[in-house]
LUMPA-303384 format. One record per residue (C-alpha): x negated, y, z; residue in one letter. Coordinates in nm, 4 decimals. Example, Ala and Ser with C-alpha at 12.3 -4.5 7.8 and 13.67 -1.06 7.14 Angstrom:
LUMPA-303384
u -1.2300, v -0.4500, w 0.7800, residu A
u -1.3670, v -0.1060, w 0.7140, residu S
end
This chain:
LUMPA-303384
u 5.5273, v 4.2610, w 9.5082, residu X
u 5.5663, v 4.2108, w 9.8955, residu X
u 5.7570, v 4.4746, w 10.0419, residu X
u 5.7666, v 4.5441, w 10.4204, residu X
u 5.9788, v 4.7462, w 10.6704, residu X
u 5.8973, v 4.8238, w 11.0290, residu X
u 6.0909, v 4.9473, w 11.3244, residu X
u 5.9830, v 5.0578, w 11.6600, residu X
u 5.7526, v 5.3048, w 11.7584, residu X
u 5.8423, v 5.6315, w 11.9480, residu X
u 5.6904, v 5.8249, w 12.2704, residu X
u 5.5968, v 5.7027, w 12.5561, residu X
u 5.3411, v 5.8131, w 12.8491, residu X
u 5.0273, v 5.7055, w 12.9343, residu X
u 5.0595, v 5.3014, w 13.0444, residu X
u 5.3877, v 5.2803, w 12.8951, residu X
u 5.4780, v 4.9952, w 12.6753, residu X
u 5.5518, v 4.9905, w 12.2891, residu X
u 5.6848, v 4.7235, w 12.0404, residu X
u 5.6886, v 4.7428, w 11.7213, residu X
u 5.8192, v 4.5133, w 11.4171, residu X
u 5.7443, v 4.4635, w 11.0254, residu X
u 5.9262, v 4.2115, w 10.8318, residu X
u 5.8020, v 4.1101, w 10.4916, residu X
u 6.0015, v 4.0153, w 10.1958, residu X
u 5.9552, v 3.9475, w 9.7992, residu X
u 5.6293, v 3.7711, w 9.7205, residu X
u 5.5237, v 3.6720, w 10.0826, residu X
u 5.4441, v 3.3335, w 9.9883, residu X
u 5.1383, v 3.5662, w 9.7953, residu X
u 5.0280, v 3.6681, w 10.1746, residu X
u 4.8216, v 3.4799, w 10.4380, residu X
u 4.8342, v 3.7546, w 10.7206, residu X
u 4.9696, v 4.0303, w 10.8423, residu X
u 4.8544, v 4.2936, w 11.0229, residu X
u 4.8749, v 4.6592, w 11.1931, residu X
u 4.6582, v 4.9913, w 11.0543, residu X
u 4.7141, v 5.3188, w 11.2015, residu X
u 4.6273, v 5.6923, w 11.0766, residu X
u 4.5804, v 6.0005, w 11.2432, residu X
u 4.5219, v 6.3399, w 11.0685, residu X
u 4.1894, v 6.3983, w 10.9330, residu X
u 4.0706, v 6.0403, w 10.9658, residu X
u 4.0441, v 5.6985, w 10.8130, residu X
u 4.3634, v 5.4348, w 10.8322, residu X
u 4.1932, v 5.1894, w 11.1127, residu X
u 4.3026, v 4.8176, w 11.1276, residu X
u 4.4190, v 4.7744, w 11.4754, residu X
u 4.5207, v 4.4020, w 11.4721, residu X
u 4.5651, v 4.1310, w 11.2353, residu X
u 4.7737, v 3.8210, w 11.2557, residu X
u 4.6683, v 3.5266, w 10.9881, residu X
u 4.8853, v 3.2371, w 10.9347, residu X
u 4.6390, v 2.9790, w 11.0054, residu X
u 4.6697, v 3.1283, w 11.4030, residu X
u 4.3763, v 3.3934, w 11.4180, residu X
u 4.4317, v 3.7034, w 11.5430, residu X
u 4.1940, v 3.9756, w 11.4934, residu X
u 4.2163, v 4.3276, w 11.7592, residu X
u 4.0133, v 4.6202, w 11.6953, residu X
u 3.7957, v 4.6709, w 12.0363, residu X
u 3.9808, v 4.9467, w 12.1550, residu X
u 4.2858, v 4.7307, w 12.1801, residu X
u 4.1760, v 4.4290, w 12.3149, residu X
u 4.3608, v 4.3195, w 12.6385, residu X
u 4.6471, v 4.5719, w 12.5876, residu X
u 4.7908, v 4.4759, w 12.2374, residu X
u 4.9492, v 4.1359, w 12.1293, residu X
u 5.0382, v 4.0669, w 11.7586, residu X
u 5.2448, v 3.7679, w 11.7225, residu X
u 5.4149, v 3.5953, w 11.4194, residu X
u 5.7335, v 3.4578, w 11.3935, residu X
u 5.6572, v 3.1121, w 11.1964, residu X
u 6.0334, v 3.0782, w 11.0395, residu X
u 6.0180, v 3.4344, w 10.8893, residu X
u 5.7058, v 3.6626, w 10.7328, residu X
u 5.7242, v 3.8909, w 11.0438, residu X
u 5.5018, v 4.0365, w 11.2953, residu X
u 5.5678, v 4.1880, w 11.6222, residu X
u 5.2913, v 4.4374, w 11.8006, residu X
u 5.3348, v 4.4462, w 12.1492, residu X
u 5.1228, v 4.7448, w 12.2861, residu X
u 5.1132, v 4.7783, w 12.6796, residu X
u 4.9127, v 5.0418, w 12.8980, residu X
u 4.9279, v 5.3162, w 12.6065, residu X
u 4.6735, v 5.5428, w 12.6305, residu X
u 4.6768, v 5.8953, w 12.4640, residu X
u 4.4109, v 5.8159, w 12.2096, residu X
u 4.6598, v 5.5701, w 12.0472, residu X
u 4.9152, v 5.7889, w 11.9403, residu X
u 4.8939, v 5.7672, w 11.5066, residu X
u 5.0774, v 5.6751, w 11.2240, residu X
u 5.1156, v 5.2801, w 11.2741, residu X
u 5.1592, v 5.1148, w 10.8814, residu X
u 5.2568, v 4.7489, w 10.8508, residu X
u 5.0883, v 4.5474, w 10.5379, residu X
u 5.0028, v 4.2055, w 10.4373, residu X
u 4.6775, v 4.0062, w 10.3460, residu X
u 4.6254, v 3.7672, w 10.0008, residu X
u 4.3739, v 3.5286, w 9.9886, residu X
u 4.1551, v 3.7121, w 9.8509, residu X
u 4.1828, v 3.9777, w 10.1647, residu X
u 4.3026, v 4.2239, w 10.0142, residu X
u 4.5508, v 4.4043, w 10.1980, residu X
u 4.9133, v 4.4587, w 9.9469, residu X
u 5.1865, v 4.6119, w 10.0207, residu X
u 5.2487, v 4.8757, w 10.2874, residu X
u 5.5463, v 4.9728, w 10.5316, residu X
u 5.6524, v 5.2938, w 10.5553, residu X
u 5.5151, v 5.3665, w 10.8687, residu X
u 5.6347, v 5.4660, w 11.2128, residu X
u 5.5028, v 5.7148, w 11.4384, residu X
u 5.3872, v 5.5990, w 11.7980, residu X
u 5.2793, v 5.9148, w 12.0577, residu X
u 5.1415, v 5.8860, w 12.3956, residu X
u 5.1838, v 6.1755, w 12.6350, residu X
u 4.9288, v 6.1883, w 12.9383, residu X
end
């Protein structure tokens, strides 16, 4: 069982800055990335970016150029950094991790990010 807890998130307006934070703990040595989904009412959970231990990083279009996911290489732990914050990206932002076989186990509680024009 991994287990992960995030912190950040919040409201912002439009072109304001975000970070957020999910630490990992348990079976991490089970996990090969980890990575950022978010939900909004009504509609799918969308993977917004992906960190993988071997150094790829994976951004869904929309985010390109604006978000950063790093990894802190001590510690299972990923930081989003999320600049110029457009409306549209206000959701539901839920932390999980990657095994090999990509599956995605384990998910944070999630934190609620909102972006006011």
């Amino acid at each position: 069982q991994v287990q992960l807890v995030e912190s950040g998130g919040g409201s912002v307006q439009t072109g304001g800055s975000l970070t957020l934070s999910c630490a990992a703990s348990g079976r991490t040595a089970s996990i090969i990335a980890m990575g950022w989904f978010r939900q909004v009412p009504g509609k799918e959970r969308e993977l917004v970016a992906r960190k993988r231990w071997s150094g790829d990083a994976y951004y869904t279009d929309s985010v390109k150029g604006r978000f950063t996911i790093s990894r802190d290489k001590v510690k299972a732990k990923v930081t989003l950094q999320m600049n110029n914050l457009k409306p549209e990206d206000t959701a539901v932002y839920y932390c999980t991790g990657q095994d090999p076989a990509g599956l995605y186990v384990g998910w944070g509680q999630g934190t609620q990010v909102t972006v006011s024009s």
